[in-house]
C-alpha positions as CSV (number, residue, x, y, z in Angstrom):
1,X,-0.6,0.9,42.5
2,X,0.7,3.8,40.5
3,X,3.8,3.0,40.2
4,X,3.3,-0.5,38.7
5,X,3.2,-1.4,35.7
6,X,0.0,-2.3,33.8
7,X,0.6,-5.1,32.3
8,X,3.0,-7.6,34.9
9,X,2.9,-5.2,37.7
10,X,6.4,-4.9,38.7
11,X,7.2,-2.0,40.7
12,X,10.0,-0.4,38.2
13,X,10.3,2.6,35.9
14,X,7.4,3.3,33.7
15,X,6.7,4.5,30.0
16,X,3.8,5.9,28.4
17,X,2.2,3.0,25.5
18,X,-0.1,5.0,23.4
19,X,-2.7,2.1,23.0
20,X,-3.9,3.3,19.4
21,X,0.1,4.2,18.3
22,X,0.4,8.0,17.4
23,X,0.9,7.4,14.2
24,X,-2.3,5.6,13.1
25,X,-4.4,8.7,14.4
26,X,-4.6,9.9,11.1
27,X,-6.2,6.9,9.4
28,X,-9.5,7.5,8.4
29,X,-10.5,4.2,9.3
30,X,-9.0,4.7,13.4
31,X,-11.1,8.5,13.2
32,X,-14.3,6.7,11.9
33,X,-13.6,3.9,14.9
34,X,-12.4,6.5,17.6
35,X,-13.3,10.0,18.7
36,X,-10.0,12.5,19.1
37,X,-10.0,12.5,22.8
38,X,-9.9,8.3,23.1
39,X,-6.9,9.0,20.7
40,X,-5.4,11.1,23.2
41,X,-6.3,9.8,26.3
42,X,-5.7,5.8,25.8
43,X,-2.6,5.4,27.6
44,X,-1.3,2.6,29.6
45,X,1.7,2.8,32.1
46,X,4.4,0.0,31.2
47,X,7.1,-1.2,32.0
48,X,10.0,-0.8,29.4
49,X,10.5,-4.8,29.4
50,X,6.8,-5.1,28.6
51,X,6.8,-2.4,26.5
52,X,9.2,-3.3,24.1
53,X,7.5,-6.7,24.4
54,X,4.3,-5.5,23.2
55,X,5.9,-3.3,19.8
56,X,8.2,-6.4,19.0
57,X,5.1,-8.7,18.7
58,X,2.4,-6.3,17.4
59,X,2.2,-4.1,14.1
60,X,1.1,-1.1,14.7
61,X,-2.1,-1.1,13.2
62,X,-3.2,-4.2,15.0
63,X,-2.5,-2.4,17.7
64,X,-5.1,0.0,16.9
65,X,-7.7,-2.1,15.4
66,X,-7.4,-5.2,18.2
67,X,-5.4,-4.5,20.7
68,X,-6.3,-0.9,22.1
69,X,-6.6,-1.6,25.5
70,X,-4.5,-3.3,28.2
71,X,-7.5,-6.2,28.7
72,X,-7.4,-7.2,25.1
73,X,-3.4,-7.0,25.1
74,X,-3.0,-9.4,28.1
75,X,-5.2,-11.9,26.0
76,X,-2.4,-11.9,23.5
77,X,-1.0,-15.3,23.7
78,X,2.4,-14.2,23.4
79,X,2.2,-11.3,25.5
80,X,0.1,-13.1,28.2
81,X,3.4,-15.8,28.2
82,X,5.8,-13.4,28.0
83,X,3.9,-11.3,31.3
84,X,3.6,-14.9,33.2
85,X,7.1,-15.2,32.8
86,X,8.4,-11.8,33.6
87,X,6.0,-10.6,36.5
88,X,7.9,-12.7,39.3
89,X,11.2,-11.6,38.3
90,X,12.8,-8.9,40.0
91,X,12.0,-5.2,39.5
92,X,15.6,-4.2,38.2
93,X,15.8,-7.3,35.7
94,X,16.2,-6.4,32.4
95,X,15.5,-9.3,29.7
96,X,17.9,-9.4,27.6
97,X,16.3,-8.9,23.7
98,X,16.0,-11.5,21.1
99,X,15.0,-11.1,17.2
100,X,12.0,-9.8,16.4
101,X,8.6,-11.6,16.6
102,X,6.6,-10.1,14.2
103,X,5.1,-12.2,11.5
């Protein structure tokens, strides 16, 4: 479905996740690990409730180094909860947010 989002599938309005964030592009390491266009190209559609989700619980660089793709994200244990929970809520529902969860 194109219109669904990636990671719980609710039909709802989506956002563009860079799965290696933007800002990490320039780190030798990330160019050694990725070619330009897998920098560019590696985008998932989300939901803003998921992602929001996903840059509350993850730093940016694990972003790039673990979790650059949407399989490895929903293996997340607190993203996968956090998807179980939300995906059978209804499209318009908004979580409300809570402090942040990164260690």
């Amino acid at each position: 479905m194109e219109n669904c989002c990636e990671l719980c599938g609710r039909m709802t309005g989506l956002t563009r996740h860079h799965l290696i964030p933007k800002r990490v592009h320039r780190s030798e390491s990330i160019r050694a690990k990725f070619s330009k266009e897998v920098l560019n190209q590696r985008i998932a559609k989300l939901c803003k409730a998921c992602h929001r989700h996903v840059h509350r619980t993850l730093k940016e660089r694990e972003l790039a180094v673990q979790f650059h793709s949407v399989e490895l994200l929903r293996e997340h244990p607190d993203i996968q909860a956090f998807v179980d929970w939300l995906k059978d809520k209804p499209d318009d529902f908004s979580p409300r947010l809570s402090r942040r969860k990164r260690k």
